[in-house]
C-alpha positions in Angstrom: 0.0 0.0 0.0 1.3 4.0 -1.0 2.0 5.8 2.0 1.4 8.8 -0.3 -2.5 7.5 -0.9 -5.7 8.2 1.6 -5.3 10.3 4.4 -5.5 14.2 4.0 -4.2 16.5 1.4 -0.3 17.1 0.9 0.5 20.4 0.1 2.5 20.6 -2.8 4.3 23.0 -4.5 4.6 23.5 -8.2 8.4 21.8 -8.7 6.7 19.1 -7.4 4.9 18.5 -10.2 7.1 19.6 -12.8 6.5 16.0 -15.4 4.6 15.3 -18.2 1.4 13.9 -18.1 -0.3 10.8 -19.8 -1.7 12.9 -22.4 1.8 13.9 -23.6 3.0 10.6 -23.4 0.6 9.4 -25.5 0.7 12.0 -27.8 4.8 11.7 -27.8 3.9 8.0 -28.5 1.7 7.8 -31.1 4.2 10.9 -32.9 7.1 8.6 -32.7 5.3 5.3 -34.2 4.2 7.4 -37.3 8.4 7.5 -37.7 8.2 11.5 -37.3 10.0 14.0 -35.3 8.5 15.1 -31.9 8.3 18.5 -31.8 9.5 20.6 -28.9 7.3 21.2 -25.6 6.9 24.2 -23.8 4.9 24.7 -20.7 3.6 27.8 -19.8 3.3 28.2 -16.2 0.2 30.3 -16.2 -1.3 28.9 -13.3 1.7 30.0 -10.8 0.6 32.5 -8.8 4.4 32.9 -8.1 5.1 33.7 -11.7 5.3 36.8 -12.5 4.2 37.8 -15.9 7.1 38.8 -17.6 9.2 36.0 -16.5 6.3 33.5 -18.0 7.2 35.5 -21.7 10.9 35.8 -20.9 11.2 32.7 -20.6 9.0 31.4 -23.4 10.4 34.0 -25.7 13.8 32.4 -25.0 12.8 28.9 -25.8 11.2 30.1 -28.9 14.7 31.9 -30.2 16.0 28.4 -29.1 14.5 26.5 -31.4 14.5 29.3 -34.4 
């Protein structure tokens, strides 16, 4: 039995979730079998209260030059 499971809530903070979900998995998945590249993944971390604004575009306008 997960320790982790039942009980009450954990609080968690956002690093602690910082993975990708099923969905992307699958999605990842099902790009890879079709023999094509998988394209890159940015997260916007919109829903972090802790996140200020410009750092959310800072940072994704630096991924985007990245990958230009």
């Amino acid at each position: 039995m997960d320790e982790n499971w039942g009980g009450s809530p954990v609080d968690l903070s956002f690093n602690d979730a910082i993975i990708e979900g099923v969905y992307i998995e699958e999605l990842k998945k099902a790009i890879e079998e079709r023999g094509l590249d998988v394209p890159p993944f940015y997260g916007l971390a919109l829903d972090d209260e802790s996140a200020d604004m410009e750092q959310i575009i800072s940072g994704f306008r630096a991924f985007v030059k990245s990958i230009a």
